[in-house]
TORSE-242414 format. One line per field, with one value per residue (C-alpha): z, x negated, y; residue in one letter. Coordinates in steps of 0.05 Angstrom, whole numbers, padded with zeros to 5 digits. Layout:
<rs>
pz [Z  ...]
px [X  ...]
py [Y  ...]
residu [a  ...]
</rs>
This chain:
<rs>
pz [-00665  -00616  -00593  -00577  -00560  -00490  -00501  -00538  -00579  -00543  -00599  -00594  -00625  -00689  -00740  -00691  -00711  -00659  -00600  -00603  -00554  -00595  -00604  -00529  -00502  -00467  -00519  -00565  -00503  -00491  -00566  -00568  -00508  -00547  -00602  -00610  -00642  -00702  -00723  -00777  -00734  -00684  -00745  -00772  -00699  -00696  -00768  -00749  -00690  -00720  -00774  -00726  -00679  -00748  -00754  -00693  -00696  -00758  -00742  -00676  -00680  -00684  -00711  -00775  -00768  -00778  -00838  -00866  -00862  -00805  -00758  -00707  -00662  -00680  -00638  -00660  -00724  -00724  -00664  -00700  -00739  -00666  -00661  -00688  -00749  -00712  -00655  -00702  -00725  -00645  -00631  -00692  -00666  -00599  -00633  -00673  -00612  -00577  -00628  -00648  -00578  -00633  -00586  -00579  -00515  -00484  -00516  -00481  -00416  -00430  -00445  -00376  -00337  -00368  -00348  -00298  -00286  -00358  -00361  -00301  -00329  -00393  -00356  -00312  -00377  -00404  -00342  -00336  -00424  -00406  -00341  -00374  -00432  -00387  -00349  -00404  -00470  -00523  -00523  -00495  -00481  -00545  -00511  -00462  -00522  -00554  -00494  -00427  -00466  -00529  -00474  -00444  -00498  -00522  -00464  -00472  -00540  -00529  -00478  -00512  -00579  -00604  -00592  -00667  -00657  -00587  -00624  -00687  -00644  -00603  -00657  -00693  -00625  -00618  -00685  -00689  -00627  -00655  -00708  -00679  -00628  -00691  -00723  -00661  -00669  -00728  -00713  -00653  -00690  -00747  -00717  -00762  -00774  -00817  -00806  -00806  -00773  -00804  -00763  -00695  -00656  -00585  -00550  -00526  -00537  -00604  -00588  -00629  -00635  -00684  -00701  -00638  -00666  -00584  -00549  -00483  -00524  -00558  -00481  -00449  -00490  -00510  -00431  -00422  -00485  -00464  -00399  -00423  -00480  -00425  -00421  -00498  -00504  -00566  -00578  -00522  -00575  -00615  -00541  -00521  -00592  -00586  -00514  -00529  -00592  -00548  -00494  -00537  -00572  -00490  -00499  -00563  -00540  -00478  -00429  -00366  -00325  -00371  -00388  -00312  -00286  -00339  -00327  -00257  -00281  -00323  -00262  -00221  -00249  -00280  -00205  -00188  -00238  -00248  -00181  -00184  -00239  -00219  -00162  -00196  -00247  -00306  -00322  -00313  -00307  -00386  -00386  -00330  -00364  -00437  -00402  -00373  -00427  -00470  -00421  -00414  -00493  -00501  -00456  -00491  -00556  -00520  -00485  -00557  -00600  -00554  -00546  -00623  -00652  -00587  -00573  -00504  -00504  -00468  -00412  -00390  -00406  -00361  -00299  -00267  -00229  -00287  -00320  -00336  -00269  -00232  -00276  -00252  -00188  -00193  -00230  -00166  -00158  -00202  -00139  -00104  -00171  -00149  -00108  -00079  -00143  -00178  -00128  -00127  -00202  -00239  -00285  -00360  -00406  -00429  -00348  -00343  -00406  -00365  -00303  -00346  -00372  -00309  -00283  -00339  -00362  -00429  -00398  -00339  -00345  -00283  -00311  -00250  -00235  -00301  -00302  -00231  -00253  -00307  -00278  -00198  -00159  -00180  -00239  -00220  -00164  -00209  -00263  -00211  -00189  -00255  -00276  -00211  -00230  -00300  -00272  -00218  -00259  -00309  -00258  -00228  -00302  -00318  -00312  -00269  -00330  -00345  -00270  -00260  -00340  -00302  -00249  -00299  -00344  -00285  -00248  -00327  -00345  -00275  -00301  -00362  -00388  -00440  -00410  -00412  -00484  -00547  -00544  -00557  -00504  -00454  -00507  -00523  -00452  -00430  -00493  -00497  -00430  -00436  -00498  -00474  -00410  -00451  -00492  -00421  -00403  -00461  -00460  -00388  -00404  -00474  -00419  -00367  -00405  -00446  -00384  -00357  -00432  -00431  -00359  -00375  -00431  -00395  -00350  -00398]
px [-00116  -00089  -00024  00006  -00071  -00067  -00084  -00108  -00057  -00053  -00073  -00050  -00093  -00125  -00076  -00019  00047  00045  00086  00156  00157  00131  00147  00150  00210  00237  00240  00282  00328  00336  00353  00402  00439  00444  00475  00552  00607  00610  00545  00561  00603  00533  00491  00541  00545  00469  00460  00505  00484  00412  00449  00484  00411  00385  00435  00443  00362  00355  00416  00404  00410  00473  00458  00442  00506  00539  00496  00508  00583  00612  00648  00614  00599  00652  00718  00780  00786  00809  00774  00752  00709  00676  00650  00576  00591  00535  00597  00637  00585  00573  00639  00644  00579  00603  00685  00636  00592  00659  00686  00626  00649  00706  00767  00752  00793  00743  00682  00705  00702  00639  00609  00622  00610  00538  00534  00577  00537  00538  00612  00632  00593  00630  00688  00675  00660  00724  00768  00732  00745  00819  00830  00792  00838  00904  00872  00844  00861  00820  00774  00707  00715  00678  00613  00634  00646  00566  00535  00563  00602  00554  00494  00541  00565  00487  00466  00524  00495  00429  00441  00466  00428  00378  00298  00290  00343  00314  00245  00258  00300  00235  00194  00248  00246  00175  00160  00213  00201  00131  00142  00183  00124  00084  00136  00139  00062  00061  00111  00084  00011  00038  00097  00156  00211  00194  00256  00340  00363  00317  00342  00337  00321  00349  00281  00254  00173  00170  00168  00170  00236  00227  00285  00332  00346  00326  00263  00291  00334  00261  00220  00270  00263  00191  00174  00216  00181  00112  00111  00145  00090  00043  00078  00069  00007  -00039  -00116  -00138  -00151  -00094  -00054  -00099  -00091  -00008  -00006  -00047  00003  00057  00029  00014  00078  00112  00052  00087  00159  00150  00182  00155  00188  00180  00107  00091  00133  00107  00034  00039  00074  00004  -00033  -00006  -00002  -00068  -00091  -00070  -00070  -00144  -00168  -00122  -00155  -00226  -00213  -00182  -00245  -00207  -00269  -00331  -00393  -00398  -00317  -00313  -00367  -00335  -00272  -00299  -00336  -00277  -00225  -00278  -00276  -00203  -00198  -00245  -00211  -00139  -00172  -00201  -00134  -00095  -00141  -00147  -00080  -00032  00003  00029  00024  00094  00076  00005  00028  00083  00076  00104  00179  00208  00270  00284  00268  00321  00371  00368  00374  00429  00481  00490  00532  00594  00612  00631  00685  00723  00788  00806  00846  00781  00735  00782  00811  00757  00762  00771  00707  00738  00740  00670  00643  00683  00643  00576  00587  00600  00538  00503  00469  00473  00484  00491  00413  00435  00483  00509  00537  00569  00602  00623  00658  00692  00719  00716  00713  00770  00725  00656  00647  00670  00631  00567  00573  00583  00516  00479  00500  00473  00412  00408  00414  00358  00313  00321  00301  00250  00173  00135  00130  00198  00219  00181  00208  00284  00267  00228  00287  00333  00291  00278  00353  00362  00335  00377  00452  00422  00471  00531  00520  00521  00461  00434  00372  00413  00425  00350  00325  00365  00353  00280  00275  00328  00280  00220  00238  00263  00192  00147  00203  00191  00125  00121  00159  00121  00054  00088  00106  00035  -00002  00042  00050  -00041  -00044  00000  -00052  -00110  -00086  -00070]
py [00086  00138  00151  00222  00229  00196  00120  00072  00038  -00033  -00091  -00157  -00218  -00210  -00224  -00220  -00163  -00101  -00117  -00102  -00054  -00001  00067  00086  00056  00114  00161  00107  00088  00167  00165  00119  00143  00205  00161  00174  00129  00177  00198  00241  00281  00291  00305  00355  00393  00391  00422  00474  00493  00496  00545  00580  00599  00626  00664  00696  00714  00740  00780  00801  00868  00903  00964  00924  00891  00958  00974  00916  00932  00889  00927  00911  00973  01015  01027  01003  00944  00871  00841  00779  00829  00842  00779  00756  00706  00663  00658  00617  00573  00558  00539  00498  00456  00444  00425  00380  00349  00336  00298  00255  00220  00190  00234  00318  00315  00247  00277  00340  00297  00266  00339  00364  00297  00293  00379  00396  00465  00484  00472  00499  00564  00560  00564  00615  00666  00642  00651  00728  00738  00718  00761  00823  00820  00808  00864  00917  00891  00865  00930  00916  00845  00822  00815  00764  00717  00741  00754  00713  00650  00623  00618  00564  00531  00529  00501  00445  00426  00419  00376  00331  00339  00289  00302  00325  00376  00402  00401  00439  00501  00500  00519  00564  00611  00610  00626  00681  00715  00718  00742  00799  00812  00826  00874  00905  00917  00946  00988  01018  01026  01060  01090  01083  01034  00965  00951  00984  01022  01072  01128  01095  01167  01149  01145  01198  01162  01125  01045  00990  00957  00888  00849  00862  00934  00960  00957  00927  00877  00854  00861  00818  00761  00768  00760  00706  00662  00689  00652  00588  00588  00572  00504  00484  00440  00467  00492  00537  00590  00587  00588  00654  00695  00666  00694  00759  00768  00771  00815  00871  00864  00874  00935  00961  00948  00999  00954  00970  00927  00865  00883  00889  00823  00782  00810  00783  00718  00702  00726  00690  00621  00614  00641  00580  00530  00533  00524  00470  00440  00448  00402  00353  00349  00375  00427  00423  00475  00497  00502  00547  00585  00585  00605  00661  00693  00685  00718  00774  00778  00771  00833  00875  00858  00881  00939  00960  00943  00988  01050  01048  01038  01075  01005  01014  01095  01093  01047  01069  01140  01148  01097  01139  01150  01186  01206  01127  01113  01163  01142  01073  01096  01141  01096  01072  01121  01108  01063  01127  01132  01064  01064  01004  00966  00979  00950  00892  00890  00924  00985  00997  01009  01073  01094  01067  01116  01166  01150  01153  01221  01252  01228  01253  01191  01148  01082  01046  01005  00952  00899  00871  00943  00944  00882  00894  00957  00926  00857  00878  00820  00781  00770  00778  00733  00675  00697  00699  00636  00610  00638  00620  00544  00547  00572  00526  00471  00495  00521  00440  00409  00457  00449  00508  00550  00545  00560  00627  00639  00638  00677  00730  00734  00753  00811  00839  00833  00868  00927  00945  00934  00864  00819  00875  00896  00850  00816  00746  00752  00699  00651  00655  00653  00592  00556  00560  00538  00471  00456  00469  00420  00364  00372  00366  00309  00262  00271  00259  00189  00165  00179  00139  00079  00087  00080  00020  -00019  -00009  -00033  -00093  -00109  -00101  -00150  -00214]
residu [x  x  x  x  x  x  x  x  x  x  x  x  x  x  x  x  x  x  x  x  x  x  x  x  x  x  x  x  x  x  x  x  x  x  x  x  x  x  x  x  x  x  x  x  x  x  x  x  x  x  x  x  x  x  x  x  x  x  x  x  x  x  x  x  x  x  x  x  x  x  x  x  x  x  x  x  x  x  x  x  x  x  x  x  x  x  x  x  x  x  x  x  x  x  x  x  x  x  x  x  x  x  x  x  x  x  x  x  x  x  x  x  x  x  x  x  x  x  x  x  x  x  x  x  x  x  x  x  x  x  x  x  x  x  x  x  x  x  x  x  x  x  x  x  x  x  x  x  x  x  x  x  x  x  x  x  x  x  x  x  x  x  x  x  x  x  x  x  x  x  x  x  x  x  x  x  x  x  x  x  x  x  x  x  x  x  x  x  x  x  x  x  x  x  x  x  x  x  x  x  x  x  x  x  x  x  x  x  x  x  x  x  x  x  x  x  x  x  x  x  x  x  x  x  x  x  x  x  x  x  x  x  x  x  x  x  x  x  x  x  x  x  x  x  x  x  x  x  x  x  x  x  x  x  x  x  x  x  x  x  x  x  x  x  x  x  x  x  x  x  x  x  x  x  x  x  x  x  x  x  x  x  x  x  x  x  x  x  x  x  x  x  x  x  x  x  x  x  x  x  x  x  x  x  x  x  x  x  x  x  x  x  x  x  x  x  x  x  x  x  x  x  x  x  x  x  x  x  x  x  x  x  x  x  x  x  x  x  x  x  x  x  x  x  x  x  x  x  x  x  x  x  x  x  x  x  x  x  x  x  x  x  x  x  x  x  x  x  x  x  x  x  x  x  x  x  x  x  x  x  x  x  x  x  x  x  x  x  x  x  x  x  x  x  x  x  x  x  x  x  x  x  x  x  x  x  x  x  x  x  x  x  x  x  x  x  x  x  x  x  x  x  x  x  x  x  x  x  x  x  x  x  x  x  x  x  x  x  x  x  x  x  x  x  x  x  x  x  x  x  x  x  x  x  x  x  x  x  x  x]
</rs>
């Protein structure tokens, strides 16, 4: 008998009851230090924030919102109506987790002793929701609760949720972002809309656009899950057809900037993982050889699937400094609009539509420019330093492929308004890389005390 596929299972005398020590002592220590005084209140928090992540995929796009009949696009309405319902369900989890401590004011305590960053980035995004309000009103200031503040209280959760909890949201965001790489496929290859809004015309090449309702929206997060795939442990062909799934969904999304960073990313790390390897004596002769012919053969397959069905037309057509490209470049320029209260205060988003018609463009595609213009730095530097903690912090837990997934989501995010719209690509991104670091971590520990509980064994 094996267990977790590393080591034998150690056996005692013949006859004699399996020692005591067994499951792996680390992961049930980690599990009851994750125990709190009211269980049911824990279990409740955990089943709704597992609720609450469905949600906010399936939903993620808030065009369908609208058709659906929230109003949640539109100018003007009750402001609670601006909120995704997934928001509620968030807050309710985290009211919960706080509580299963037995007091919601000492298991607020405990929450930010055990993540200072997390909390001090939760509240950061509510010190910049309350100052934007006091400052501009309730208009535009929805999206720090959607965007900016569930990422924190997320990442608050999960650090404090049990492994079965962590587990299960891993496989819910790999499996949906996925699925919404295939969608995204199809779309492209056929070109037409599986999926509301059926009259999606604002792009000017058609792309696929899955369930994010917006190619970027659907890039952005499909990068950032593509490279922390390559820390999951499965087959190495159900990890190659996964990881070619996803790359010519980035293909069919049109994301040049994602498709190009995360390219490199791949490059990159299995540049130097597998030399790595070889000198260890992971692989031997026939490996390196299968390896090779089946890279060659995966490319021919991606180099056929895209010259046949037009996935990744957009990107391979037009790599080129075009009219996206200038844009980007000149919405530097609304800077020149700011007197000094702005640049210290920050403007209203009416003023900043203002600014973005006179330049001529639809949208200012740099999100650190936009919410610079609308909190100034009375707001944004708190906000910044808010979110360099949270990343900090994540970027310290995470494996390698969690690391350069961080630093991926950040340069793509850099290059459109995801984080200064009403998106859920944060929450995703930061989420699948807290889960996918306490997967490596507990597996790291079950090996760990394997290899020592064997060893002690070996030598009675």
């Amino acid at each position: 008998m094996s267990v977790s596929g590393v080591l034998p299972a150690p056996q005692g005398p013949v006859g004699s009851p399996r020692p005591s020590t067994w499951p792996p002592m680390a992961a049930r220590s980690a599990e009851r230090t994750r125990s709190a005084p009211f269980p049911a209140a824990q279990r409740l928090s955990e089943r709704l924030f597992l609720s609450a992540f469905t949600i906010a995929l399936l939903f993620s796009s808030d065009k369908l919102l609208s058709l659906m009949g929230f109003v949640y696009l539109e100018t003007g309405g009750n402001f609670l109506h601006k909120i995704h319902p997934s928001t509620y369900l968030f807050f309710a989890s985290f009211f919960f987790a706080c509580w299963s401590r037995g007091n919601p004011i000492a298991g607020l305590g405990h929450v930010i002793k055990r993540s200072p960053a997390a909390a001090y980035f939760l509240a950061t995004c509510l010190y910049v929701l309350v100052y934007t309000t006091l400052r501009h009103g309730v208009s535009g200031a929805a999206f720090i609760i959607d965007t900016l503040t569930v990422p924190a209280v997320c990442a608050l959760v999960i650090d404090g949720a049990s492994h079965r909890t962590r587990r299960r949201l891993m496989v819910m965001i790999f499996g949906f972002i996925t699925l919404n790489g295939v969608i995204g496929i199809l779309e492209s290859a056929t070109q037409r809309r599986l999926l509301p809004p059926w009259d999606f015309d604002d792009l000017t090449t058609f792309r696929g656009c899955g369930l994010f309702g917006h190619p970027l929206n659907s890039a952005l997060v499909t990068g950032t899950v593509l490279v922390t795939a390559l820390a999951v442990r499965v087959r190495p062909l159900v990890k190659t057809l996964w990881l070619g799934t996803l790359l010519l969904a980035l293909l069919s999304f049109g994301g040049r900037t994602s498709f190009v960073t995360s390219t490199a990313c791949i490059i990159g790390y299995y540049l130097l993982e597998i030399p790595r390897d070889v000198l260890r004596g992971r692989y031997r002769y026939r490996h390196l050889a299968g390896g090779i012919a089946a890279g060659a053969i995966f490319l021919a397959a991606l180099v056929t699937v895209m010259w046949t069905s037009g996935v990744g037309r957009r990107i391979f057509g037009t790599m080129t400094w075009d009219s996206s490209a200038d844009a980007r470049q000149r919405c530097w320029e609304a800077l020149a609009y700011l007197d000094f209260n702005g640049i210290l205060f920050g403007i209203p988003p009416a003023e900043i539509r203002e600014i973005i018609a006179k330049l001529g463009l639809i949208a200012i595609e740099n999100f650190w420019l936009e919410l610079f213009l609308q909190f100034g730095f009375c707001g944004f530097l708190p906000f910044v330093s808010g979110l360099a903690a949270v990343f900090i912090w994540a970027f310290r837990k995470a494996p390698r492929e969690g690391r350069l997934a961080l630093l991926l989501f950040l340069a793509i995010a850099s290059a459109n308004n995801s984080l200064s719209t009403k998106t859920c690509s944060l929450t995703i991104g930061l989420s699948v890389v807290l889960v996918v670091s306490s997967e490596r971590s507990r597996r790291r520990e079950e090996e760990t005390h394997d290899l020592g509980l064997h060893r002690s064994f070996v030598a009675q």
